[in-house]
N, CA, C and O atoms as a GROMACS GRO file, in nm:
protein
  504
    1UNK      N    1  -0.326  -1.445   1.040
    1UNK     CA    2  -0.240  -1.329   1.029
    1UNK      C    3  -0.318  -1.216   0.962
    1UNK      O    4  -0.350  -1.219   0.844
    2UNK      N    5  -0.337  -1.146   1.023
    2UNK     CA    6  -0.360  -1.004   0.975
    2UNK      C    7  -0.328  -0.951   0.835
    2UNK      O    8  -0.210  -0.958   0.799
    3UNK      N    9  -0.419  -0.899   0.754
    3UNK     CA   10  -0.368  -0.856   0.619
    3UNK      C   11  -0.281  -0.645   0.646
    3UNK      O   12  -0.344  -0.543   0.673
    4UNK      N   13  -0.187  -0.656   0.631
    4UNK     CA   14  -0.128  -0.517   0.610
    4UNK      C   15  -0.134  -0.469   0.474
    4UNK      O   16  -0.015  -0.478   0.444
    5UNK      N   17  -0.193  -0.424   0.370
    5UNK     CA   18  -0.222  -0.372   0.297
    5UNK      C   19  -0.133  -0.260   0.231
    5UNK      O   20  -0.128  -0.237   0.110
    6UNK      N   21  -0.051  -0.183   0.348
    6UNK     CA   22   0.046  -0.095   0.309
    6UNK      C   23   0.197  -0.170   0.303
    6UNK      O   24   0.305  -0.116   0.279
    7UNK      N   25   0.175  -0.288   0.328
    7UNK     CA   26   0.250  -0.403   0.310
    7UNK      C   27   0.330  -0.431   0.232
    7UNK      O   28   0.439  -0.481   0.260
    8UNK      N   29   0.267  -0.391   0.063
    8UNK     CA   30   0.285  -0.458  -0.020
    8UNK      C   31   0.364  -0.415  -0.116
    8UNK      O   32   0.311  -0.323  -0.178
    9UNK      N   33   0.489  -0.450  -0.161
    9UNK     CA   34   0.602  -0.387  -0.228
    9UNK      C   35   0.547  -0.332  -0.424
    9UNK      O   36   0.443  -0.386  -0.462
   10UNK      N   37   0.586  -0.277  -0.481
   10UNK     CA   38   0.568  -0.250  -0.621
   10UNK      C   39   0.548  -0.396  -0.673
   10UNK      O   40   0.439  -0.441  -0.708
   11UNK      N   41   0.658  -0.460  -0.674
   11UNK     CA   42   0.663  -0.602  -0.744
   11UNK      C   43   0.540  -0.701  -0.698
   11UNK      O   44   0.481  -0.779  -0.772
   12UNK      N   45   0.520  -0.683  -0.582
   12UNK     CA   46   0.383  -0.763  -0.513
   12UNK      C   47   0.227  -0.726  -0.595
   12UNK      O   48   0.143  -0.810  -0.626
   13UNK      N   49   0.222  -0.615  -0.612
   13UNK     CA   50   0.152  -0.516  -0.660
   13UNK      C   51   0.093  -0.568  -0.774
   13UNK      O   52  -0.018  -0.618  -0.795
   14UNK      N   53   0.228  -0.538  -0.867
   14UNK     CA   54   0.237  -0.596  -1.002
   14UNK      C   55   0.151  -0.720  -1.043
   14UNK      O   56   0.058  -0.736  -1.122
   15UNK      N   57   0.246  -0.834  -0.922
   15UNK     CA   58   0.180  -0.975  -0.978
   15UNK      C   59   0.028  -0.979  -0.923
   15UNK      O   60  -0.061  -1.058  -0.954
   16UNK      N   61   0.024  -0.880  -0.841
   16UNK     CA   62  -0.165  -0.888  -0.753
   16UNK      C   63  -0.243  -0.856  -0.868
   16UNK      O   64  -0.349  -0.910  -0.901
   17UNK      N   65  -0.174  -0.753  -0.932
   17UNK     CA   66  -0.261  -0.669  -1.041
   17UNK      C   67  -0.329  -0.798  -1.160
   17UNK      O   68  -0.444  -0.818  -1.201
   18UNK      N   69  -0.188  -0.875  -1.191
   18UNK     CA   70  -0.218  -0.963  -1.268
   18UNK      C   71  -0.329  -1.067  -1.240
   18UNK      O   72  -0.413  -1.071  -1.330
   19UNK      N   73  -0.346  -1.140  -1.150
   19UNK     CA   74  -0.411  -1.238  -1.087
   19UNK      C   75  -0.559  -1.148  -1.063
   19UNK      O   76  -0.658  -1.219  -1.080
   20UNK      N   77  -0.588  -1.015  -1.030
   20UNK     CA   78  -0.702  -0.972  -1.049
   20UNK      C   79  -0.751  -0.933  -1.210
   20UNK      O   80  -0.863  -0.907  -1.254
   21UNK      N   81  -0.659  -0.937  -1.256
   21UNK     CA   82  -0.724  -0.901  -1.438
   21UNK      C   83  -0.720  -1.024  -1.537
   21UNK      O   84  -0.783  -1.028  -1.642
   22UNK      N   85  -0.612  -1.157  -1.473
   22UNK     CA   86  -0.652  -1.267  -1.529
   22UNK      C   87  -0.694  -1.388  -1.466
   22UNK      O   88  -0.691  -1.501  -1.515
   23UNK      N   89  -0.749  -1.341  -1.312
   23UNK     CA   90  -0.819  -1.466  -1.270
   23UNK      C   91  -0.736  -1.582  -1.267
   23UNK      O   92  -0.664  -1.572  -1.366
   24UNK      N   93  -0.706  -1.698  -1.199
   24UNK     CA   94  -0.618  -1.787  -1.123
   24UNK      C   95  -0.519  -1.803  -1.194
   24UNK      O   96  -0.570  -1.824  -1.304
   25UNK      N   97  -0.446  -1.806  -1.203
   25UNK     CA   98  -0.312  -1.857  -1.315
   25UNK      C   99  -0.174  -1.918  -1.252
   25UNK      O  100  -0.156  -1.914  -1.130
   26UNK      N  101  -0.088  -1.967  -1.333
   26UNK     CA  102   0.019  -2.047  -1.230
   26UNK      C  103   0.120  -1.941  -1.258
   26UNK      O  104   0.097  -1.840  -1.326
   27UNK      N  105   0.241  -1.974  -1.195
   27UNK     CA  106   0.371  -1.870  -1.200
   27UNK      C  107   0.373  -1.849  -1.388
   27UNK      O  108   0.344  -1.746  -1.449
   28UNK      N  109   0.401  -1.935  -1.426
   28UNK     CA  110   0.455  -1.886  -1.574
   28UNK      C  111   0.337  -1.839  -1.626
   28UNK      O  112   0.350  -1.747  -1.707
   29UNK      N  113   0.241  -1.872  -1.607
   29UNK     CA  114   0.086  -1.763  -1.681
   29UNK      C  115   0.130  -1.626  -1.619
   29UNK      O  116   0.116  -1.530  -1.694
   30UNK      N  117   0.169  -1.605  -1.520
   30UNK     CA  118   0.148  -1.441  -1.443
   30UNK      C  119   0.255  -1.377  -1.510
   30UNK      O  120   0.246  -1.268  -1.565
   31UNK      N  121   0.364  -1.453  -1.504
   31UNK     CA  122   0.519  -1.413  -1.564
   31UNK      C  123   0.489  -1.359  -1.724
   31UNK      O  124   0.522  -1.246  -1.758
   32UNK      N  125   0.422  -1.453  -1.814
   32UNK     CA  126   0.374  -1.405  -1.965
   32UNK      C  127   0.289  -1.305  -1.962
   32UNK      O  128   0.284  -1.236  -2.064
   33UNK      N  129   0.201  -1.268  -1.847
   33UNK     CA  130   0.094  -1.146  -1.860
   33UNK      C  131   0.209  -1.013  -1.848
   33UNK      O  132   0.192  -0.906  -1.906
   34UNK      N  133   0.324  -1.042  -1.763
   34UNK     CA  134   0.422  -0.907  -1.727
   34UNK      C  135   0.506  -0.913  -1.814
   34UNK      O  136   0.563  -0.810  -1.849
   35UNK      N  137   0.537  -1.044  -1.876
   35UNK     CA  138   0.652  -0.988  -2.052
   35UNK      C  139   0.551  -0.913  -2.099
   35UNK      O  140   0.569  -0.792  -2.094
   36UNK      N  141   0.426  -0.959  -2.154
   36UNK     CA  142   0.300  -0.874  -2.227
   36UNK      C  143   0.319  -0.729  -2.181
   36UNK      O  144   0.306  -0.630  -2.253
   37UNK      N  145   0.343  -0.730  -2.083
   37UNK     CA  146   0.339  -0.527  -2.025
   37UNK      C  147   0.474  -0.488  -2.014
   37UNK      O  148   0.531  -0.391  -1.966
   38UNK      N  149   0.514  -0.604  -2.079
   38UNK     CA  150   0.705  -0.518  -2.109
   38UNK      C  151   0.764  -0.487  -1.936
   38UNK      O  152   0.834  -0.386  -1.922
   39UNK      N  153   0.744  -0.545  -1.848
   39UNK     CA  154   0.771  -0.620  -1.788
   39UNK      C  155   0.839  -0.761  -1.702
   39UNK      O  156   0.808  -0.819  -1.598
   40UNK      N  157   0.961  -0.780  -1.817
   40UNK     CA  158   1.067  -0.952  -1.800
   40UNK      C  159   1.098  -0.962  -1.678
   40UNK      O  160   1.212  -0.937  -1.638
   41UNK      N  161   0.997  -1.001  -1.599
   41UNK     CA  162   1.073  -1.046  -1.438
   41UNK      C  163   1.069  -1.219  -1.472
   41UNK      O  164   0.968  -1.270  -1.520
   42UNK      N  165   1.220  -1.316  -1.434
   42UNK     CA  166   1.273  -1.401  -1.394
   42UNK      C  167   1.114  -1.521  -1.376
   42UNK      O  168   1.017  -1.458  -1.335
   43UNK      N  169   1.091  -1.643  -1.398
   43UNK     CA  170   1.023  -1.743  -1.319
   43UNK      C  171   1.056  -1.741  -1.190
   43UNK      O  172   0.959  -1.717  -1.119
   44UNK      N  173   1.160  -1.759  -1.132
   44UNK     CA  174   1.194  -1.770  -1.004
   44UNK      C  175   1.172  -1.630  -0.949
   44UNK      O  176   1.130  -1.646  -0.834
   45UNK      N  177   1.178  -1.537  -0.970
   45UNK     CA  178   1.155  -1.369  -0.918
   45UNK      C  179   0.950  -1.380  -0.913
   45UNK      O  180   0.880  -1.349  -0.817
   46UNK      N  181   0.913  -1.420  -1.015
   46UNK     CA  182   0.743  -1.430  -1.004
   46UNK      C  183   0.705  -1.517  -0.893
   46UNK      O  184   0.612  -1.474  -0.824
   47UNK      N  185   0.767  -1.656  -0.852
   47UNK     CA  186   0.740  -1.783  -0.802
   47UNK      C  187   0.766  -1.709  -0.621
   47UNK      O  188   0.694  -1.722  -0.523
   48UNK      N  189   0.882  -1.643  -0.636
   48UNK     CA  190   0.909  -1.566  -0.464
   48UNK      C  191   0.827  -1.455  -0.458
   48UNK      O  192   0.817  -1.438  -0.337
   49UNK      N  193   0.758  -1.362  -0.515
   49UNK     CA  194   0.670  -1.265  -0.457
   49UNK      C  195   0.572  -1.344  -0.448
   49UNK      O  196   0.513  -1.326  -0.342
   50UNK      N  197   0.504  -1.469  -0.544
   50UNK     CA  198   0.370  -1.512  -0.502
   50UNK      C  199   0.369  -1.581  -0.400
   50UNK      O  200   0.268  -1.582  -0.330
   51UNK      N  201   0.475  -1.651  -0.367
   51UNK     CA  202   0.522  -1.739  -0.234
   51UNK      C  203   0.480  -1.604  -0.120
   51UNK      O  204   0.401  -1.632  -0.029
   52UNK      N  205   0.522  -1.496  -0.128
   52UNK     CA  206   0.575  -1.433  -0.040
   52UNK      C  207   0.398  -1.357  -0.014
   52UNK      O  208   0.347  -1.329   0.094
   53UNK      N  209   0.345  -1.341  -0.140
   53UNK     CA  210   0.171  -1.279  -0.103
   53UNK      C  211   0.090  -1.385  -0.030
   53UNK      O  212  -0.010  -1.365   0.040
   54UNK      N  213   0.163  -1.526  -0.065
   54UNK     CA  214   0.061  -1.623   0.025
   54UNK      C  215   0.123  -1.618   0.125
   54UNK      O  216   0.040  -1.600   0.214
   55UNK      N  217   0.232  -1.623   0.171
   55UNK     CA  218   0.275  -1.616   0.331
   55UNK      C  219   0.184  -1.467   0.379
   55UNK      O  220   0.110  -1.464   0.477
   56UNK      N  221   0.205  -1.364   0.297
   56UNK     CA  222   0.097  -1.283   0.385
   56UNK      C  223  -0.019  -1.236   0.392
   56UNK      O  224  -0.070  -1.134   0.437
   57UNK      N  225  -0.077  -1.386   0.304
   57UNK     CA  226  -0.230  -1.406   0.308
   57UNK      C  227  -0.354  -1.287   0.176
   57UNK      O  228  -0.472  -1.260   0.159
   58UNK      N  229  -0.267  -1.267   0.140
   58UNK     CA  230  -0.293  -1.208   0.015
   58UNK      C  231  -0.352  -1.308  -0.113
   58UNK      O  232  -0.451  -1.282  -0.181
   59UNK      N  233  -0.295  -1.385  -0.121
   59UNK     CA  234  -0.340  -1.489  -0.235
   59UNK      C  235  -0.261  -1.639  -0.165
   59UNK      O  236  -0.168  -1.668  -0.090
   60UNK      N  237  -0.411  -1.735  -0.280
   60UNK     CA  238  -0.390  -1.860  -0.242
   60UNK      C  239  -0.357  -1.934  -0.342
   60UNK      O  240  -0.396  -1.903  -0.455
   61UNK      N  241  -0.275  -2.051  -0.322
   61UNK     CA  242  -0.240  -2.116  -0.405
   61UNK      C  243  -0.335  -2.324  -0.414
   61UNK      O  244  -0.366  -2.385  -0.311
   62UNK      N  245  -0.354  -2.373  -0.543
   62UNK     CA  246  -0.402  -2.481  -0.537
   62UNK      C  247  -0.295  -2.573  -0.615
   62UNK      O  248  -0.231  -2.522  -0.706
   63UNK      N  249  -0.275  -2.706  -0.581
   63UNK     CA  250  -0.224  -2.790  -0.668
   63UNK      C  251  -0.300  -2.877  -0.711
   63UNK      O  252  -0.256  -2.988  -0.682
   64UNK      N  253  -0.436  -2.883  -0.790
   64UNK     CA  254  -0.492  -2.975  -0.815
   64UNK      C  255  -0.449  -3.070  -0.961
   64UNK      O  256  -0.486  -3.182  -0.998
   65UNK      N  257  -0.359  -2.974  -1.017
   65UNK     CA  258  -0.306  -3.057  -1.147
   65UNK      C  259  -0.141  -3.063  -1.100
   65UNK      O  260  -0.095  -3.068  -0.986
   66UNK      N  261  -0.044  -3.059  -1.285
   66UNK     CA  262   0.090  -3.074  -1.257
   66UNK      C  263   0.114  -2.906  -1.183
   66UNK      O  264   0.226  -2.899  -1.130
   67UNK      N  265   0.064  -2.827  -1.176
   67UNK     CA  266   0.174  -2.703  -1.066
   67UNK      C  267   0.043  -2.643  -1.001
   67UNK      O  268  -0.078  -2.663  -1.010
   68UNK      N  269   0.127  -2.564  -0.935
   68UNK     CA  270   0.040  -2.494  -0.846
   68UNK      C  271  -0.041  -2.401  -0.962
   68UNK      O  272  -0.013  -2.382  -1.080
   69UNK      N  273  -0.154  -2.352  -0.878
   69UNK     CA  274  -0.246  -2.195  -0.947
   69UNK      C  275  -0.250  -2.122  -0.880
   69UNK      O  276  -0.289  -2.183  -0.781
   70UNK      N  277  -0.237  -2.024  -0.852
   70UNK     CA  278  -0.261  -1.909  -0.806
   70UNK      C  279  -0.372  -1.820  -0.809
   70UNK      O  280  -0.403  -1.794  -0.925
   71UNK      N  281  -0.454  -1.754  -0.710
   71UNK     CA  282  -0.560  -1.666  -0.716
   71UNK      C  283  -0.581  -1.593  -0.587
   71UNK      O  284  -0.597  -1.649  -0.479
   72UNK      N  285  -0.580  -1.464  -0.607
   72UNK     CA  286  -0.615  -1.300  -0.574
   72UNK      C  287  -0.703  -1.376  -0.422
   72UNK      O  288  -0.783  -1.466  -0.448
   73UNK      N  289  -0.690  -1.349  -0.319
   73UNK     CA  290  -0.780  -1.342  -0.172
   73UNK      C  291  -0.832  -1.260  -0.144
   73UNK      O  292  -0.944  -1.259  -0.091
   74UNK      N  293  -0.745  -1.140  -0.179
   74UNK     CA  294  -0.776  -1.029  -0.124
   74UNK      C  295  -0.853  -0.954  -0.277
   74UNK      O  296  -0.809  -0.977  -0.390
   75UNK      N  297  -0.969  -0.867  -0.250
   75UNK     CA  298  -1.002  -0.792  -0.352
   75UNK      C  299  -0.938  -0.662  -0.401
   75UNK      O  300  -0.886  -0.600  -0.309
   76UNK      N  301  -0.926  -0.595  -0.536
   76UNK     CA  302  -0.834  -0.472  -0.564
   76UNK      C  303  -0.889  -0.360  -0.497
   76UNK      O  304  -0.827  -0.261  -0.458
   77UNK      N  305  -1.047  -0.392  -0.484
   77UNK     CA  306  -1.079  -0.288  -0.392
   77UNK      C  307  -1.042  -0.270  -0.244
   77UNK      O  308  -1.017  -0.175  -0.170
   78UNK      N  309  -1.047  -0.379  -0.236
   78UNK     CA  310  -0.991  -0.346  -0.068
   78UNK      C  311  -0.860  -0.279  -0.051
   78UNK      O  312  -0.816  -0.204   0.037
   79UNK      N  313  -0.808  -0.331  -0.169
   79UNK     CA  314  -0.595  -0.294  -0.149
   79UNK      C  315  -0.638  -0.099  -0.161
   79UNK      O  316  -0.601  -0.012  -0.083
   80UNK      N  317  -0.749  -0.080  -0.320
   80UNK     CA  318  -0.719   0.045  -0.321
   80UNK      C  319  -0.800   0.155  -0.212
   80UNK      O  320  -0.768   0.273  -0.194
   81UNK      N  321  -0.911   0.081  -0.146
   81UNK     CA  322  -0.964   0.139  -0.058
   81UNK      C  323  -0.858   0.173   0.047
   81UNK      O  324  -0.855   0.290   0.084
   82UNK      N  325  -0.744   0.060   0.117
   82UNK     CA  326  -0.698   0.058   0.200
   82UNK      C  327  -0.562   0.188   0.141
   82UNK      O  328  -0.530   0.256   0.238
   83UNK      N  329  -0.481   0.233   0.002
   83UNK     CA  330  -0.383   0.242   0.012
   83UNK      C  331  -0.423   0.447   0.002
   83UNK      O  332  -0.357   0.543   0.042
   84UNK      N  333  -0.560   0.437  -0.073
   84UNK     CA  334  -0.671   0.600  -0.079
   84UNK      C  335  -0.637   0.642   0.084
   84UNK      O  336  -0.598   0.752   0.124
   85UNK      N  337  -0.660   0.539   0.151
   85UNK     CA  338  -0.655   0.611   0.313
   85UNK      C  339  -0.553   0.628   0.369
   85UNK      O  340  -0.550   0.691   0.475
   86UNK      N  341  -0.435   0.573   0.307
   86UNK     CA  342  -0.303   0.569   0.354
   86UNK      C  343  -0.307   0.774   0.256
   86UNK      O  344  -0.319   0.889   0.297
   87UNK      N  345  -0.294   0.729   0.163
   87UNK     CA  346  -0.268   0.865   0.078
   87UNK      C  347  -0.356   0.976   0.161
   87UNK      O  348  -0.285   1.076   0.181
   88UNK      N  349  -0.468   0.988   0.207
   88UNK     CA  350  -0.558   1.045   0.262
   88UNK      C  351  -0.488   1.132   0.422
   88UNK      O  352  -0.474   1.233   0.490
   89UNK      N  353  -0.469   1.016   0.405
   89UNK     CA  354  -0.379   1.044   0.611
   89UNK      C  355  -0.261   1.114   0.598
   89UNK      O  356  -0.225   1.216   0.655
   90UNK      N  357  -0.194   1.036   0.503
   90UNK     CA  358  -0.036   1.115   0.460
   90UNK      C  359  -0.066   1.265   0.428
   90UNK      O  360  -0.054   1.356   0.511
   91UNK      N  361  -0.100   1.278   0.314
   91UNK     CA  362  -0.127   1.388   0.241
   91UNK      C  363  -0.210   1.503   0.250
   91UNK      O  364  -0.192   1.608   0.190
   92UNK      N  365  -0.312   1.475   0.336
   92UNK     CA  366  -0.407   1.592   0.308
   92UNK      C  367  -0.496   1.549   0.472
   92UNK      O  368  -0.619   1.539   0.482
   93UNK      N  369  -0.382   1.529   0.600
   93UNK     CA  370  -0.475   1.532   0.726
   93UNK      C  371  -0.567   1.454   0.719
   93UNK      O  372  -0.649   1.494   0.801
   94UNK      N  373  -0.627   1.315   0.644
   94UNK     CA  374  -0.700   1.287   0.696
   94UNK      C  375  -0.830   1.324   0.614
   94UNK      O  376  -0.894   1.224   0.583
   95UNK      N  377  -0.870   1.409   0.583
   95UNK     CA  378  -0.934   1.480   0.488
   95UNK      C  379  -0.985   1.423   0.332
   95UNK      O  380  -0.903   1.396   0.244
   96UNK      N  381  -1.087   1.414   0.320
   96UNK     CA  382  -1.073   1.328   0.150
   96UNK      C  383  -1.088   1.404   0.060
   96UNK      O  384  -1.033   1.400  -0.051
   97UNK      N  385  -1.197   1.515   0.118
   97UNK     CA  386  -1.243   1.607   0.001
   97UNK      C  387  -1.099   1.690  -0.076
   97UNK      O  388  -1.102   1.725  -0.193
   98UNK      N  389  -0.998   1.707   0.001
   98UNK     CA  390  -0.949   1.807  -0.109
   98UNK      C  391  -0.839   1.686  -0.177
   98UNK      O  392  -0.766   1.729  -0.266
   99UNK      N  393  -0.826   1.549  -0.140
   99UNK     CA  394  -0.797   1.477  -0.286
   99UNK      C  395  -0.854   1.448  -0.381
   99UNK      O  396  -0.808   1.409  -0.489
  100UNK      N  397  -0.986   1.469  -0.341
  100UNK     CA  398  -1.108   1.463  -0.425
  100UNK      C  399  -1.088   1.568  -0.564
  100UNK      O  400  -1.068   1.545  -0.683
  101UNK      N  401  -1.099   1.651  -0.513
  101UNK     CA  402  -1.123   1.788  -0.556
  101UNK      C  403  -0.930   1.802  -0.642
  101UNK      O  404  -0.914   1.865  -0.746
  102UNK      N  405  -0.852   1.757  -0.594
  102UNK     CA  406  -0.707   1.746  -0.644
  102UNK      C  407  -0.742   1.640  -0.801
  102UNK      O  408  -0.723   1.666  -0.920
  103UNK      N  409  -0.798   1.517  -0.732
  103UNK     CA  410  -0.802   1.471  -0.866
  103UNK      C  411  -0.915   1.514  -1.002
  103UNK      O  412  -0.891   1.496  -1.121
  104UNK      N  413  -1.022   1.564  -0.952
  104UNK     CA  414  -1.119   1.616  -1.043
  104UNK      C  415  -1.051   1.771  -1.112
  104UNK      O  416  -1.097   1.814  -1.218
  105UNK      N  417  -0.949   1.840  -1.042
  105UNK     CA  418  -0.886   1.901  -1.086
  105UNK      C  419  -0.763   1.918  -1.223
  105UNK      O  420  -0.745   1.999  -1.314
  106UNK      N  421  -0.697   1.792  -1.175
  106UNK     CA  422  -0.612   1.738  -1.236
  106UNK      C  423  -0.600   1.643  -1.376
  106UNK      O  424  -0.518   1.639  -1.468
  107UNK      N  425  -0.736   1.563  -1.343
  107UNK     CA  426  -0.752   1.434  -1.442
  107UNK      C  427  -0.830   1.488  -1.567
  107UNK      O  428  -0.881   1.599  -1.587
  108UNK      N  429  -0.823   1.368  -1.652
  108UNK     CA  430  -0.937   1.398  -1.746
  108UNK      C  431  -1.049   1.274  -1.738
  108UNK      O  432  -1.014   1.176  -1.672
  109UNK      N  433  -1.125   1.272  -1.775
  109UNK     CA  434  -1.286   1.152  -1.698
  109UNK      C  435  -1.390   1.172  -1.800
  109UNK      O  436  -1.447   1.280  -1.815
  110UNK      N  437  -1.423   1.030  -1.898
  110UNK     CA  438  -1.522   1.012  -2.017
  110UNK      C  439  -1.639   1.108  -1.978
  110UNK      O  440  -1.636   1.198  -1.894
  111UNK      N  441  -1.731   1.074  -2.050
  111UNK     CA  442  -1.899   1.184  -2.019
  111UNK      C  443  -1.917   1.058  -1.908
  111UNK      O  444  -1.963   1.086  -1.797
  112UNK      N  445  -1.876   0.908  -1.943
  112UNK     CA  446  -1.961   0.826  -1.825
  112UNK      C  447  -1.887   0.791  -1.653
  112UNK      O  448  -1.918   0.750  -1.541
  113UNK      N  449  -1.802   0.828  -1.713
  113UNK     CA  450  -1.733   0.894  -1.588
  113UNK      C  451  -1.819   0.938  -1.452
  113UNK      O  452  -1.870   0.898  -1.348
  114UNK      N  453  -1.782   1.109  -1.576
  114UNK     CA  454  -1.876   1.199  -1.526
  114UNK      C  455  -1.977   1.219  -1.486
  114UNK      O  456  -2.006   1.286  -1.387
  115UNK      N  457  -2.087   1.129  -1.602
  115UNK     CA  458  -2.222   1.070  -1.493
  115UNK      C  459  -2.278   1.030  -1.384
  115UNK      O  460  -2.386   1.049  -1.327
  116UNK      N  461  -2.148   0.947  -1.360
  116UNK     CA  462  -2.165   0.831  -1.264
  116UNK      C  463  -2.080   0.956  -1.127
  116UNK      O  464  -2.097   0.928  -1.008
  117UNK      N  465  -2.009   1.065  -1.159
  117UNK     CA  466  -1.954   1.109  -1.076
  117UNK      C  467  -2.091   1.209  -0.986
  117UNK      O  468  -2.110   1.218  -0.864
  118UNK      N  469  -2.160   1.265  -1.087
  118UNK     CA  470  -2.268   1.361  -1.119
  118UNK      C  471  -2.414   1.298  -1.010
  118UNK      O  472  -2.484   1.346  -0.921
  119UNK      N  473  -2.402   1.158  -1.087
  119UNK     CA  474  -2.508   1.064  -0.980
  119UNK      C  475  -2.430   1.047  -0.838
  119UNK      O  476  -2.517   1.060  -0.751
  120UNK      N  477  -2.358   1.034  -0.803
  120UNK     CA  478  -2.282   1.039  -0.658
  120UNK      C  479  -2.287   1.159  -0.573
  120UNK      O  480  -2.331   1.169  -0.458
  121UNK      N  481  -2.239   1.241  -0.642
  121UNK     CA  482  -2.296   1.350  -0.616
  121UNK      C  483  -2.417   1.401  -0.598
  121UNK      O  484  -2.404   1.491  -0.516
  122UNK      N  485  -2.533   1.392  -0.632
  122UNK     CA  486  -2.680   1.430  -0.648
  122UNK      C  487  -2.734   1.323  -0.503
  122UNK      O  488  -2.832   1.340  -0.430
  123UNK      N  489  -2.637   1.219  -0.501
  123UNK     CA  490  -2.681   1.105  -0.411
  123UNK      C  491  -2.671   1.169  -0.253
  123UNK      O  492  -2.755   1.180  -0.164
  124UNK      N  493  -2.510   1.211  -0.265
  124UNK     CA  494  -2.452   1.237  -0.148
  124UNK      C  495  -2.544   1.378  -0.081
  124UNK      O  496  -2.551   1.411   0.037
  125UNK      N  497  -2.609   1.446  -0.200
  125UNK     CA  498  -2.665   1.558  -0.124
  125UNK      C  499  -2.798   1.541  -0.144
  125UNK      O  500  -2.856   1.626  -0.213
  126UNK      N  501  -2.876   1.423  -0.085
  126UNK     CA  502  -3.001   1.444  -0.092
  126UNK      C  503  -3.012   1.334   0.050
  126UNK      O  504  -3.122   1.308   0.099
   0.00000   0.00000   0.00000
């Protein structure tokens, strides 16, 4: 099955987010990372979106002990590469530079940020 990427509801999101910042964990590990972010979603509310990311191939689950584990398939880059182009298409034709230029406008970005933005730049035009 095909991964849809624009697929993926807030709550899906959420628990993806988790499983990429704490690496495999079972329902009640993911559930304690989202009380931690003030966050109280249900065991059974955590246990049906992760059910529901492995039905759409998003993350996999193992039972090698007493419960299942859970872990991320898909990378965050891919989700945010994939959701930049959704925003890209929607918003601004297709076009990247002037979200580009929207967010360098808008944001604020460390000196190493900026470096690293500075080296991309120097890259892209040589």
């Amino acid at each position: 099955m095909p991964l849809e990427e624009h697929e993926l509801g807030d709550a899906e999101l959420e628990v993806l987010v988790q499983l990429w910042d704490g690496g495999s964990q079972t329902v009640r590990e993911v559930m304690n990372r989202l009380h931690r972010r003030d966050r109280p979603l249900a065991y059974t509310t955590v246990l049906t979106v992760l059910t529901r990311l492995e039905q759409k191939g998003f993350v996999v689950s193992n039972r090698s002990g007493p419960a299942y584990v859970y872990r991320a398939r898909v990378s965050r880059d891919r989700i945010a590469r994939s959701r930049m182009r959704n925003v890209i298409s929607s918003l601004f034709d297709g076009a990247a530079a002037p979200m580009v230029l929207q967010l360098m406008k808008n944001e604020r970005y460390t000196r190493d940020e900026l470096a690293e933005m500075r080296r991309l730049i120097d890259q892209l035009d040589s």
